[in-house]
C-alpha positions as CSV (number, residue, x, y, z in Angstrom):
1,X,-20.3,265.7,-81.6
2,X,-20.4,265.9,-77.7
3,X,-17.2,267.8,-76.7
4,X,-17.3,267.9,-73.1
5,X,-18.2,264.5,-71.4
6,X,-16.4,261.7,-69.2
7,X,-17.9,258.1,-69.8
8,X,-20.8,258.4,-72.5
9,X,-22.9,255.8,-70.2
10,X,-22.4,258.7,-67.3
11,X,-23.9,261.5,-69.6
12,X,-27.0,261.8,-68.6
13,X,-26.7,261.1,-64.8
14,X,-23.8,263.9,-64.9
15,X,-25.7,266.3,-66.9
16,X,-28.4,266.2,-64.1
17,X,-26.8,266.5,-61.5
18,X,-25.4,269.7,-62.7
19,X,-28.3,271.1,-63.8
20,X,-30.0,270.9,-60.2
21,X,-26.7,272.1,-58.7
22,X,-26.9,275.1,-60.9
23,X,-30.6,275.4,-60.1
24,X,-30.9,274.1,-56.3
25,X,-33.1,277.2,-55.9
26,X,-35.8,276.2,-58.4
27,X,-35.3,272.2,-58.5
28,X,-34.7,269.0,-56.9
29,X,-33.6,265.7,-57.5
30,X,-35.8,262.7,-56.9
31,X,-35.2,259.2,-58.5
32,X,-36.1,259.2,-62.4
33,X,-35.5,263.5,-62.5
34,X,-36.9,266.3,-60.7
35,X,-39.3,268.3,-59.5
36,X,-40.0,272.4,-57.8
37,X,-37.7,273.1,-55.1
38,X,-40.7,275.3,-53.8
39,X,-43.6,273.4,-54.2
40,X,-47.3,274.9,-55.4
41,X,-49.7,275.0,-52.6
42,X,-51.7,272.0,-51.7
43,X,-54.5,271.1,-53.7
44,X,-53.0,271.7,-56.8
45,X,-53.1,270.1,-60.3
46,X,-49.2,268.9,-61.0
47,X,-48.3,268.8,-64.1
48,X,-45.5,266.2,-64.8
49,X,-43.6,266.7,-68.1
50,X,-41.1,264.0,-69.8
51,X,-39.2,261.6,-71.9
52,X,-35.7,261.4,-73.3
53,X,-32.6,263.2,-72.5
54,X,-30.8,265.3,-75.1
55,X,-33.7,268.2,-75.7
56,X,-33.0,270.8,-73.0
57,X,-34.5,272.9,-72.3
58,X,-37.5,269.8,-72.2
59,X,-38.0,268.7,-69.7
60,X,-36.4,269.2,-66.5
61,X,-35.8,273.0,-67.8
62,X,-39.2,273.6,-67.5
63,X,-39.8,272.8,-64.2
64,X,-40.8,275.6,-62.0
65,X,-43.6,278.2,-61.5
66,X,-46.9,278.7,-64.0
67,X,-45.2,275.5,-66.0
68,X,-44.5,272.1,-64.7
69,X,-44.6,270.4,-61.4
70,X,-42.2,267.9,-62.3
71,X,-40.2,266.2,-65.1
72,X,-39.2,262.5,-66.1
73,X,-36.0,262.1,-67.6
74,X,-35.0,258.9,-69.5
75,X,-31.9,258.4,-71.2
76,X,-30.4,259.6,-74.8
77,X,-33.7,259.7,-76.7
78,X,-35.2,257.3,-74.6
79,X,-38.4,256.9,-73.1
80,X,-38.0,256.6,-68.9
81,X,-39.1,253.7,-67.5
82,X,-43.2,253.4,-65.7
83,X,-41.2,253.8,-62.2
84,X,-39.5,256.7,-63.0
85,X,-42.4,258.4,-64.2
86,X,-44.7,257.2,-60.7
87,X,-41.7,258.1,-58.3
88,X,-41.4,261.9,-59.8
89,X,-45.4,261.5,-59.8
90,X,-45.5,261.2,-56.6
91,X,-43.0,263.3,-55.3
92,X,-44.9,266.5,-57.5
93,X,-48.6,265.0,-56.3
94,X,-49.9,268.4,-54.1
95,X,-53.5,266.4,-53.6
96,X,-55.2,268.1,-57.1
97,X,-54.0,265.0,-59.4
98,X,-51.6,264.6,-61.7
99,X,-51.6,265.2,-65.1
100,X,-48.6,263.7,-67.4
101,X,-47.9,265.4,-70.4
102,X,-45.5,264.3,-73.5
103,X,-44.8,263.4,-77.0
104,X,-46.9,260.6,-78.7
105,X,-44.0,258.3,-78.8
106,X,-44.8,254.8,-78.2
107,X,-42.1,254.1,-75.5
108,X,-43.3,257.3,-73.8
109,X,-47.0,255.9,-74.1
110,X,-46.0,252.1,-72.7
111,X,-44.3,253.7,-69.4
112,X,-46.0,256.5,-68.8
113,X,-49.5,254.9,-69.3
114,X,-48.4,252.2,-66.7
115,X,-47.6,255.0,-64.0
116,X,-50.9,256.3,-64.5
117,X,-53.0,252.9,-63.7
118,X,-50.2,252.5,-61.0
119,X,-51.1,256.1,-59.2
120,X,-54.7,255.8,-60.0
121,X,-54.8,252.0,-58.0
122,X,-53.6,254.4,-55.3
123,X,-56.6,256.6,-55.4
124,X,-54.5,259.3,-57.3
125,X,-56.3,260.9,-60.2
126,X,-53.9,260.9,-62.9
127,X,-54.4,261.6,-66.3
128,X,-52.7,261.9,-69.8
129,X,-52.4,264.5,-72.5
130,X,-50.4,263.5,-75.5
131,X,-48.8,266.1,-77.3
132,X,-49.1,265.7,-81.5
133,X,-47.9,268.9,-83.4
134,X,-45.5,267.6,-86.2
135,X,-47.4,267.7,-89.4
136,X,-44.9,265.8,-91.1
137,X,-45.3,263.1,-89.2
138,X,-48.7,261.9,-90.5
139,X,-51.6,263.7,-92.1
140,X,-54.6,266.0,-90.9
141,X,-56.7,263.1,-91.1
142,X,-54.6,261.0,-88.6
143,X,-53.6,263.6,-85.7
144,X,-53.8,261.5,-83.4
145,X,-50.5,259.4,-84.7
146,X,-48.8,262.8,-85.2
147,X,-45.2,262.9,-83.2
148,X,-44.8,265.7,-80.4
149,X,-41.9,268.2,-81.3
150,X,-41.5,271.9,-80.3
151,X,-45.3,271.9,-79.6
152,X,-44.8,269.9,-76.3
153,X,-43.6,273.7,-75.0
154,X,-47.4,275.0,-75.9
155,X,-49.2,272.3,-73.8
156,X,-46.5,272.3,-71.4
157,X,-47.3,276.4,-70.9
158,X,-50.9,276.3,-71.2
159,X,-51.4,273.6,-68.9
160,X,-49.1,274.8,-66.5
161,X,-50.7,278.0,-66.4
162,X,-54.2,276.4,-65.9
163,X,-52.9,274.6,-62.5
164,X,-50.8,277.7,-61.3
165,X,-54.2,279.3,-60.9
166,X,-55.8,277.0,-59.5
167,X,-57.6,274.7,-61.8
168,X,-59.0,271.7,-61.5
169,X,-57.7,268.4,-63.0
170,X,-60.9,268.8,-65.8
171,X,-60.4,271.8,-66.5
172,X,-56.3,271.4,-66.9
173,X,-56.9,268.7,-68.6
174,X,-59.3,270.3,-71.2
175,X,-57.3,272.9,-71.8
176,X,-53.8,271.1,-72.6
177,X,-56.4,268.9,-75.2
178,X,-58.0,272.3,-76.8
179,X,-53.7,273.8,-76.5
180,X,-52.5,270.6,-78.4
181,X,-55.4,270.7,-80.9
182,X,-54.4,274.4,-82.0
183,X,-50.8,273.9,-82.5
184,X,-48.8,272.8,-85.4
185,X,-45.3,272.3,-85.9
186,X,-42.9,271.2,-89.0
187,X,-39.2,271.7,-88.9
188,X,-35.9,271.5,-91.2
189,X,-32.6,270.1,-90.2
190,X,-29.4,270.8,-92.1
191,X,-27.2,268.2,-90.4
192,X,-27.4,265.2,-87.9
193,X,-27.0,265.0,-84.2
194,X,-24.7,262.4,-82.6
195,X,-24.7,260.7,-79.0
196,X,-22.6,261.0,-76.5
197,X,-19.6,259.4,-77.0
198,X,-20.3,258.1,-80.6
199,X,-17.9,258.9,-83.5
200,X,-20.6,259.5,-86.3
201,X,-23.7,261.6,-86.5
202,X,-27.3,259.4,-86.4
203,X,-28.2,260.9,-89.9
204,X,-26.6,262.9,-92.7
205,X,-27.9,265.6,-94.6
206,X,-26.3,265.9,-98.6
207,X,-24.0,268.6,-98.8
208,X,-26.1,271.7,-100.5
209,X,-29.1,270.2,-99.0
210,X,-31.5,270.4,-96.1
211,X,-34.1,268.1,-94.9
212,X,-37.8,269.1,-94.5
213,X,-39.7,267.6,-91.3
214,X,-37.0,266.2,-88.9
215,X,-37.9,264.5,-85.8
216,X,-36.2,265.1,-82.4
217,X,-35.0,262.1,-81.6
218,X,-32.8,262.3,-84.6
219,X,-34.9,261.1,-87.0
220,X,-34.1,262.5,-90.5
221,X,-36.5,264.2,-92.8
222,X,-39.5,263.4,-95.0
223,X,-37.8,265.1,-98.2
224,X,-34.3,266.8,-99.2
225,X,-34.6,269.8,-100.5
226,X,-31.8,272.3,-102.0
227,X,-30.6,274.7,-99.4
228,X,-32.3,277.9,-100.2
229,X,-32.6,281.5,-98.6
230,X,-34.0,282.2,-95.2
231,X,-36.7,283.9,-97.0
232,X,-37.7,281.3,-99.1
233,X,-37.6,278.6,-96.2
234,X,-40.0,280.4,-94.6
235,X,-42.4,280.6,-97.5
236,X,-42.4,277.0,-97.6
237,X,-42.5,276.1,-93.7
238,X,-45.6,279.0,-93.4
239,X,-47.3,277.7,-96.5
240,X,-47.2,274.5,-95.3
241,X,-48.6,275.0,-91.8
242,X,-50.9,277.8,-93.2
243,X,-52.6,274.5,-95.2
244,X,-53.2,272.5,-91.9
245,X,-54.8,274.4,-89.2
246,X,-57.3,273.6,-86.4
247,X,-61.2,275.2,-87.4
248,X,-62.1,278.6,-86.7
249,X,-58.4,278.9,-86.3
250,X,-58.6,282.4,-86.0
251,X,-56.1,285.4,-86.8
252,X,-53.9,285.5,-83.8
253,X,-51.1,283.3,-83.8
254,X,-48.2,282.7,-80.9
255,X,-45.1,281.9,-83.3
256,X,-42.0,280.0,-82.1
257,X,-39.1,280.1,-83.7
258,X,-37.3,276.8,-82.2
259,X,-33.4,276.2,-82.8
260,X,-32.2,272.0,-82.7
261,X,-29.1,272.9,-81.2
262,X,-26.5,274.3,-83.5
263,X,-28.7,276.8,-85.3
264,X,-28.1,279.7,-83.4
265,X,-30.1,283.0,-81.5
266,X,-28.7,285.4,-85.1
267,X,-29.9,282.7,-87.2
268,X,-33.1,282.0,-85.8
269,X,-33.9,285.9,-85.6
270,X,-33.2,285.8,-89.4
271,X,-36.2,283.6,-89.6
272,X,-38.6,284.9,-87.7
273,X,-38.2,288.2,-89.3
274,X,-39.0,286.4,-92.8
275,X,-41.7,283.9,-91.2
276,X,-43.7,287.5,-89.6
277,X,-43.7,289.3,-92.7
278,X,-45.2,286.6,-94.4
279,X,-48.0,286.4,-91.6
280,X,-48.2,290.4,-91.5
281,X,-48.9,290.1,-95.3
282,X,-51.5,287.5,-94.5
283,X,-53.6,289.3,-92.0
284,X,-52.4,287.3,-89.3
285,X,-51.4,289.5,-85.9
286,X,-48.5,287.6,-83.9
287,X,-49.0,287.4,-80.1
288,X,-45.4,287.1,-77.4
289,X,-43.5,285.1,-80.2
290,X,-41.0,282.8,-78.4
291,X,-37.2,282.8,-80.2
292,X,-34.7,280.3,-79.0
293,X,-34.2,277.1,-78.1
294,X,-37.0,275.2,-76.0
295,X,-37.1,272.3,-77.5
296,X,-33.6,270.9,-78.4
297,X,-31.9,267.9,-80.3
298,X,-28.4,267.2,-79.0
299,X,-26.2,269.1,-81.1
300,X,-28.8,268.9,-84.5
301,X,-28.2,271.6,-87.4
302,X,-32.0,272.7,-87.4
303,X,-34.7,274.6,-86.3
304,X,-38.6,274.1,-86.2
305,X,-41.4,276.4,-86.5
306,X,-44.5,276.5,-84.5
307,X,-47.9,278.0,-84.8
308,X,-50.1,278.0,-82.2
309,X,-53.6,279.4,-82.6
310,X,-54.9,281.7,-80.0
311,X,-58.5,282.1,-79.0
312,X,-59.7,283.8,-76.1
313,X,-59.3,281.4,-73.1
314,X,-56.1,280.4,-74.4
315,X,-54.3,283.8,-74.8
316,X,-54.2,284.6,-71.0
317,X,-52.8,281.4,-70.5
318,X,-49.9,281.7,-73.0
319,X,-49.3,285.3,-71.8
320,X,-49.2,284.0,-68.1
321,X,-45.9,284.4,-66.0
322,X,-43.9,281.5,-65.3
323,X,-40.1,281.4,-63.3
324,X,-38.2,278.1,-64.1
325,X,-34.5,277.6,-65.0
326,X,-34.7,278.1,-68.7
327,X,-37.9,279.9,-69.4
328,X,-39.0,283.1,-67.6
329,X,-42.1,285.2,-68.3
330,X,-43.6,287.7,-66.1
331,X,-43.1,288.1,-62.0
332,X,-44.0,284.7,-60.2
333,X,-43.7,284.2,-56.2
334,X,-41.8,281.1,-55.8
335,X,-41.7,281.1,-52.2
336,X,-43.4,278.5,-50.5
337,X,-45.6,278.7,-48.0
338,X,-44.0,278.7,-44.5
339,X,-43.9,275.3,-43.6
340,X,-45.1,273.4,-46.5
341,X,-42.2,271.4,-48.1
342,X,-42.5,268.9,-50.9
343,X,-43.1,265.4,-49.9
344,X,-40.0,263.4,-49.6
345,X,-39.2,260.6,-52.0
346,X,-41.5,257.9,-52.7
347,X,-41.5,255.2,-49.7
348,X,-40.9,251.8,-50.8
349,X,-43.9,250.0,-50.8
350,X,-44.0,246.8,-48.1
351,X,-43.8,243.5,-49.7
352,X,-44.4,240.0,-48.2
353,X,-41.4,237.8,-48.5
354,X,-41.7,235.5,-51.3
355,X,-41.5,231.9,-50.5
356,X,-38.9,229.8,-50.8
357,X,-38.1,228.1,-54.3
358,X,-38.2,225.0,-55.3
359,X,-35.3,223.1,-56.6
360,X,-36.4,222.6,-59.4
361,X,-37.1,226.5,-60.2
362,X,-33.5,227.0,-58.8
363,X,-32.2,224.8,-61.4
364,X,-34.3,226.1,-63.8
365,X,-33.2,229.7,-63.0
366,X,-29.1,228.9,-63.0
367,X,-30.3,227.3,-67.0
368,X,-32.3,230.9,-67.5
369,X,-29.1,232.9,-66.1
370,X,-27.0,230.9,-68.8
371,X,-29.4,232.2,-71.0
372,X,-29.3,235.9,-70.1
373,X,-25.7,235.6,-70.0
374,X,-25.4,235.0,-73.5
375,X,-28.3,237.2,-74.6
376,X,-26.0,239.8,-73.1
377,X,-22.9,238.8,-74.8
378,X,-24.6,238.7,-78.3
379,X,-26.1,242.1,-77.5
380,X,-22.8,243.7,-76.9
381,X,-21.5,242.2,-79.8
382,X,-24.3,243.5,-82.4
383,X,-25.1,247.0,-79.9
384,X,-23.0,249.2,-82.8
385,X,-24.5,247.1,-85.7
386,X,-28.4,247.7,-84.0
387,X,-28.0,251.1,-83.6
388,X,-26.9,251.8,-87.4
389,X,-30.1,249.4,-88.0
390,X,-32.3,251.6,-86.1
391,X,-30.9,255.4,-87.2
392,X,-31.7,254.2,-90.9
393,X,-35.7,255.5,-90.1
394,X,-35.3,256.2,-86.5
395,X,-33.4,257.6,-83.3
396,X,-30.3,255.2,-83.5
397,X,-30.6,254.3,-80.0
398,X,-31.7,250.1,-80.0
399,X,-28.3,249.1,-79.7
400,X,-27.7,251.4,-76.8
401,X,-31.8,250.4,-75.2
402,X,-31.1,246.6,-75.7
403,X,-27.5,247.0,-74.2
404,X,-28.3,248.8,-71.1
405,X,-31.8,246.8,-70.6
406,X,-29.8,243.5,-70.8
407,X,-27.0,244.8,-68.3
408,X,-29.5,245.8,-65.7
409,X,-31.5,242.4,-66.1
410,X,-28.3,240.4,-65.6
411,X,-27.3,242.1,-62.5
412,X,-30.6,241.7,-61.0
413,X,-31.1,238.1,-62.0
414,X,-30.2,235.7,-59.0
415,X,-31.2,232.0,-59.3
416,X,-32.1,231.2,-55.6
417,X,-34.8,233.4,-56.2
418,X,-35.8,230.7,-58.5
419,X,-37.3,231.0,-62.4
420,X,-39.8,232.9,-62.0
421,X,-39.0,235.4,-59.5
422,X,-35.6,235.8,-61.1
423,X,-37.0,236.4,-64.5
424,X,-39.7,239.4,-62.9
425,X,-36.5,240.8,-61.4
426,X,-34.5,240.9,-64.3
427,X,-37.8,242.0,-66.5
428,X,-38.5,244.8,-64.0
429,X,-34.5,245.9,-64.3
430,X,-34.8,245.5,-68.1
431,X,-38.0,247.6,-68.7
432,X,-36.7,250.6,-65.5
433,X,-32.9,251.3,-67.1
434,X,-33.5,250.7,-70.9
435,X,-36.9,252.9,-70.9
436,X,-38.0,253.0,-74.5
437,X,-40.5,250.5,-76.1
438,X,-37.9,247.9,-76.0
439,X,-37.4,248.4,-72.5
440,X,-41.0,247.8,-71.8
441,X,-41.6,244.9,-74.2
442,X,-38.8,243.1,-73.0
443,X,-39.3,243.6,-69.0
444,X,-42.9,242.0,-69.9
445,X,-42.0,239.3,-72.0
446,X,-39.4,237.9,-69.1
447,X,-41.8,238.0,-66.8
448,X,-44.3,236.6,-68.9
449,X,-41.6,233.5,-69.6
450,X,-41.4,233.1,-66.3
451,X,-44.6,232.7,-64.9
452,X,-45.2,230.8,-67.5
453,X,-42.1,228.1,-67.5
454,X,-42.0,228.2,-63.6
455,X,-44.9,225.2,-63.1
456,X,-43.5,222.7,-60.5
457,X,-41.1,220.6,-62.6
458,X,-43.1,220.5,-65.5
459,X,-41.6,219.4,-69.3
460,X,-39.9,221.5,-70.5
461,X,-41.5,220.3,-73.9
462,X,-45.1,221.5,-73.0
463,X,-44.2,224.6,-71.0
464,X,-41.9,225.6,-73.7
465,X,-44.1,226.7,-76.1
466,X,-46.7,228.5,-74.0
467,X,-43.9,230.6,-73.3
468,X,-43.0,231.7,-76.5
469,X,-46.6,232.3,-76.9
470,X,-46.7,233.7,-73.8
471,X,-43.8,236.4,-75.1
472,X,-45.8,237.3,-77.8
473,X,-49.1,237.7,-76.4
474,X,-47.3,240.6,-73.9
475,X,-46.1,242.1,-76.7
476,X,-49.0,242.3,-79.2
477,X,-50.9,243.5,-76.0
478,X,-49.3,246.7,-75.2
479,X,-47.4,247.5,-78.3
480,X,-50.5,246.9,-80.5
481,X,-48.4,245.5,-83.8
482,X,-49.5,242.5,-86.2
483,X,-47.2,240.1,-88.1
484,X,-46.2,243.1,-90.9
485,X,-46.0,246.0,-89.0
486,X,-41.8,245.9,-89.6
487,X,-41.4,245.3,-85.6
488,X,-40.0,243.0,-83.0
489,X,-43.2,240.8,-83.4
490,X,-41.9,239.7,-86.9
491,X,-39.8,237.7,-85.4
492,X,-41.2,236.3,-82.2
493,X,-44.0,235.3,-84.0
494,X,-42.3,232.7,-86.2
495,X,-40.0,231.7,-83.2
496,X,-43.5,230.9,-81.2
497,X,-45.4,229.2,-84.2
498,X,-42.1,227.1,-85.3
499,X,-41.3,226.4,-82.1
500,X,-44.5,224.7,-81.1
501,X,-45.1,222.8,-84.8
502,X,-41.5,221.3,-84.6
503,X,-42.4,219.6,-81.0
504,X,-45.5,218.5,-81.8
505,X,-43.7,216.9,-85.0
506,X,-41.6,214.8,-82.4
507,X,-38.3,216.9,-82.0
508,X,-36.6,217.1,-79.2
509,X,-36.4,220.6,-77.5
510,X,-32.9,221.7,-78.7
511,X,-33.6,220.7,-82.2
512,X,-37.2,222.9,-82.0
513,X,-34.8,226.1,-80.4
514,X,-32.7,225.8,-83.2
515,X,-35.3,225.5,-85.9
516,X,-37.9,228.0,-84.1
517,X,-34.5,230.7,-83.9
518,X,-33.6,230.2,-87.7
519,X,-37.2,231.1,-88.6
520,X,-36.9,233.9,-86.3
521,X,-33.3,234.7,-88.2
522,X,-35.4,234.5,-91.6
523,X,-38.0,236.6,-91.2
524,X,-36.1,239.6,-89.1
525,X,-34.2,239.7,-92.4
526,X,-37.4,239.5,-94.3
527,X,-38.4,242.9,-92.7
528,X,-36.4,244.6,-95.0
529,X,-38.7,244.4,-97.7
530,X,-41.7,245.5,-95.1
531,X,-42.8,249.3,-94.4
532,X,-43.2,250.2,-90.8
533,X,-46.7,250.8,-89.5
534,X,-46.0,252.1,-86.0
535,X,-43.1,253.8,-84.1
536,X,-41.1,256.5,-85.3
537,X,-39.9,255.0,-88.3
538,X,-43.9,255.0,-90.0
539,X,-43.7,258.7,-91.5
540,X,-40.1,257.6,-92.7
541,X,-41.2,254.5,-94.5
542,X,-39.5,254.7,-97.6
543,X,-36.3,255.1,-96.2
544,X,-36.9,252.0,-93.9
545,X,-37.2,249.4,-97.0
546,X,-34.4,247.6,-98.1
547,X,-33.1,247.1,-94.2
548,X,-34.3,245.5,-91.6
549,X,-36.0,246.0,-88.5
550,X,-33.9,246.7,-85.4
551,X,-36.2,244.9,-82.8
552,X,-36.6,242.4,-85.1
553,X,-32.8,241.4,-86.2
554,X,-32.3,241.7,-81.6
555,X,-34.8,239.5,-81.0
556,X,-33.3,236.8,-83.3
557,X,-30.0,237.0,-81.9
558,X,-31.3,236.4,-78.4
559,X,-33.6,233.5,-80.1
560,X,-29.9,232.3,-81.7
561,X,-28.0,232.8,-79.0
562,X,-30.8,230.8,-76.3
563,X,-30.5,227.9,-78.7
564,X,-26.9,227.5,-78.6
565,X,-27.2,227.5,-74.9
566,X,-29.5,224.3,-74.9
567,X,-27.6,222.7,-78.0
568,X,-24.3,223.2,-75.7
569,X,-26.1,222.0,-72.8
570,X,-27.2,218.9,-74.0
571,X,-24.3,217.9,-75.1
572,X,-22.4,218.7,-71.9
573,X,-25.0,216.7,-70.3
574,X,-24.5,213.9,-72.6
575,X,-20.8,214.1,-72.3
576,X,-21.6,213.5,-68.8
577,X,-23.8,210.6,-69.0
578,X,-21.1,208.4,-71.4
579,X,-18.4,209.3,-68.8
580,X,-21.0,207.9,-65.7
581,X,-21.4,205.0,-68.1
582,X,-17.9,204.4,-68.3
């Protein structure tokens, strides 16, 4: 549990804010996290680091000298948002490019691969390394869907090396591929981590047991296995990651030893001395091990360990200094250049002013705000229910991602901006305070709605169902899932199909809600029986069947709760028209 915290929603915020107190020497704060207090000279590479909160030392730890220029941080286990990520861009760009590093998590891919077409349309280069070390997260053949755990630190090292020196984008670039390639990762975890502010931890581990390949974001392990000897734990994670190693891998090996959070310094040094005799025994020389924590999970009973397989362009760069708040290597000069200062924060970009609404979008918009009004309500009804959902094969954080996405929508929605330009305002607020694929998915679908419903005073009837369609084609585009895949799309897709056969049957519009949002109810509790193809909860598939999807069982409550809105405004309308009649 989290012991010392105000309100849980403040965690984060709070937590920052300390940290660059404590650190005002080394860091600063810029919207969406922070970035060298002393900047690198100009011309530099900047490597920008990121994703959730709730793993310090990653990612605004790391910050500083020979590591990163800058890091994003989201919420609890949540991806930041695309303008988090191009506002600390910016702020960290010294004119070499920019070069984002992070875990292959789909929320992290959506955003951050949106900041990078944003800076490039700006003439920045920007670039993306995805880190993939966990080994139980898919197998040799499929690296590329492997997770990012403690191994992010390897990349994060190597690449910030490369652009301390003086690199070029290729070149740090190439390197943090050829650093992620070589490294391997697989962990244990003994016992669960919990939010901020939550009574019960997001997993459990059987008493007498432990878990074999945890995830970071709370996700549980692949197997439970009896609790065993530090010794023999170590056979079993070194044999393991002795069977899945790059080619040519060598026999020099930088080791880390990684604790989750409640595993402690003693503890860990218990297992490194077991996991080096086992490598001394196999011929393999060990090169500046790492011991501690780098790469945390709230307060998570566990530790990983890491191999990372040293050949000789990429031992100098491990062994390089670096200076930053929680990691410090060598003598670095931090200073910066007399004076050069970091640019400030990111100007707002100038906008036209939007014309003027019609009435009929005006109208349209005060129906849509009914709408997100009880999309919100329903949501903070289910949030506790969808988070259960989601920690069954995942981080436990959709109720917490759909509740703070649908808060920040509502606030931004105003309806004399009319339909559409409300419905981009509350997408853009959705998909920049929720983060996380959710957040993303959902900021596009509402401004996908409403472009699409927002034609002059068209029927309602025919605009209707292109914007269902219209939903699902935003999400199927960036998300990449099918009808199957155990996501959110399991459930629009029925909604958008049933939806458009019922009006074309000759229903009316409220009747073709409520029979598009019961089909949407159906098959969300039809994912239960489904194993997940994408997302965190794929290497945990098993454990998934037999409950439903999280995005799923959300989307139909919105696609209930949006029905009920028209059923209850016809018949106010009707009521109306009988007392007129009167």
């Amino acid at each position: 549990m989290t012991r010392i915290a105000n309100d849980a929603q403040d965690f984060v915020p709070q937590a920052l804010a300390g940290f660059v107190s404590a650190h005002a020497d080394l860091v600063r704060a810029v919207d969406g996290g922070v970035v060298r207090a002393a900047p690198a000279p100009r011309g530099s590479v900047a490597l920008v680091v990121g994703g959730g909160s709730g793993h310090y030392p990653a990612f605004a730890g790391v910050v500083g000298a020979g590591l990163a220029a800058g890091a994003v941080c989201g919420n609890i286990f949540t991806s930041p948002s695309a303008g988090q990520a191009y506002r600390v861009a910016k702020a960290a760009n010294r004119g070499g490019g920019v070069l984002f590093s992070f875990g292959n998590y789909a929320g992290d891919v959506l955003h951050f691969g949106e900041a990078e077409e944003r800076l490039r349309e700006e003439g920045i280069d920007a670039r993306t390394v995805l880190c993939t070390d966990d080994i139980a997260s898919a197998p040799q053949d499929e690296i590329d869907k492997r997770r990012g755990i403690a191994g992010d630190f390897v990349v994060f090292k190597v690449a910030g090396a490369a652009a301390e020196r003086g690199d070029s984008i290729d070149e740090v670039e190439r390197l943090a591929r050829h650093a992620n390639h070589r490294t391997r990762t697989l962990g244990v975890a003994f016992g669960g981590c919990t939010f901020p502010g939550a009574a019960e931890p997001l997993f459990t581990v059987p008493d007498g047991m432990m878990s074999i390949g945890l995830g970071i974001h709370g996700e549980p392990g692949i197997r439970d296995v009896p609790r065993t000897t530090s010794a023999e734990l170590a056979e079993t994670l070194v044999e393991a990651l002795l069977a899945d190693v790059p080619e040519d891998r060598g026999d020099r090996v930088a080791v880390i030893v990684n604790g989750l959070g409640t595993v402690k310094y003693e503890e860990l040094f218990v297992l490194y001395g077991d996991v080096a005799a086992r490598l001394e025994a196999a011929g393999i020389a060990i090169v500046q091990p790492e011991v501690g924590e780098l790469v945390t999970s709230l307060d998570m009973a566990g530790a990983s360990l890491t191999f990372f397989w040293l050949d000789d362009e990429l031992e100098p760069l491990w062994a390089a200094p670096a200076y930053t708040p929680a990691y410090r290597k060598g003598s670095v000069q931090v200073a910066a250049a007399a004076g050069d200062t970091q640019d400030e924060e990111v100007e707002a970009a100038e906008t036209a002013a939007a014309p003027e609404a019609s009435d009929w979008s005006k109208s349209a918009a005060v129906f849509a705000l009914a709408c997100l009004d009880a999309a919100r309500a329903t949501i903070h009804e289910h949030e506790v229910e969808l988070g259960r959902i989601d920690a069954i094969a995942g981080d436990g954080d959709h109720g917490v991602g759909m509740r703070t996405g649908v808060d920040a929508a509502r606030e931004a929605a105003d309806p004399a901006a009319g339909l559409s330009a409300m419905l981009a305002a509350a997408g853009d607020a959705w998909s920049e305070k929720a983060g996380g694929t959710s957040g993303a998915l959902w900021g596009a679908m509402l401004r996908s709605i409403g472009r699409t419903l927002d034609s002059g005073g068209a029927d309602p009837r025919t605009t209707a169902p292109g914007a269902a369609r219209a939903a699902l084609d935003a999400v199927t585009s960036r998300g990449g899932a099918s009808v199957g895949d155990k996501t959110m799309v399991d459930a629009l897709e029925p909604f958008a199909r049933v939806l458009a056969e019922r009006l074309d049957a000759g229903d009316d519009l409220v009747a073709a809600l409520g029979s598009a949002a019961r089909a949407s109810t159906d098959a969300a509790a039809a994912t239960s029986a489904l194993r997940p193809a994408l997302g965190r909860a794929r290497p945990l598939a098993e454990k998934s069947i037999g409950h439903p999807d999280a995005g799923a069982t959300s989307l139909a409550l919105i696609a209930t709760a949006i029905a009920e809105v028209a059923r209850e405004s016809a018949a106010s309308h009707e009521q109306i028209s009988r007392k007129e009649e009167r």
